[in-house]
N, C-alpha and C positions, 0 to 999 in steps of 0.2 A: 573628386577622389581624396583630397584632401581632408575635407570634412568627414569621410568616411574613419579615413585613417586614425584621424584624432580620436573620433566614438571607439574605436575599436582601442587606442590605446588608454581611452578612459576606463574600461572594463578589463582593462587586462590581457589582452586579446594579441597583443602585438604579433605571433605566431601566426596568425591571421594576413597580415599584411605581406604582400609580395617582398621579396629580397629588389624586386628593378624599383618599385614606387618608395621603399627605404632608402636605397643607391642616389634616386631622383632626388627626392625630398631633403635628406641631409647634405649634397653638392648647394639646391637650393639654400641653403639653412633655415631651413622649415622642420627640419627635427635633428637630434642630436644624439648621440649615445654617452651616457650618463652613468658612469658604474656598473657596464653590462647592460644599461637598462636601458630603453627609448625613450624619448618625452621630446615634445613637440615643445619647439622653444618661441621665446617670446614674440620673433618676425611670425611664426609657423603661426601664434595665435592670433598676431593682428588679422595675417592672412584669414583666419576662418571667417571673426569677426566682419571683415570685409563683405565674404562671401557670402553670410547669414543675411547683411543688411542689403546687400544687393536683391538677394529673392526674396526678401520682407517687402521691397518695392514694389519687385516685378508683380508679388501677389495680390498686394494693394491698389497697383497701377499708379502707383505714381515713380517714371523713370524719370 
């Protein structure tokens, strides 16, 4: 969901994303509000990072 969340605030989209997975995510400190604005902060982007290399594995088969 996370990585979701991020595509959608990359395009703009923030309006998109639930008020409970916003609520979640910024207690997280996985995003932050910003001048009015959201942006996933810099924990939130390791987090994806993580995420992406994890199923690059899975895809590969090498866990």
């Amino acid at each position: 969901m996370l990585l979701d969340t991020a595509d959608l605030l990359k395009k703009n989209r923030a309006s998109e994303v639930s008020e409970a997975a916003i609520e979640d995510f910024v207690a997280l400190s996985w995003l932050e509000w910003n001048g009015g604005a959201l942006r996933i902060t810099t924990t939130g982007r390791n987090i994806c990072n993580q995420l992406v290399a994890g199923m690059t594995k899975q895809q590969t088969g090498h866990l």
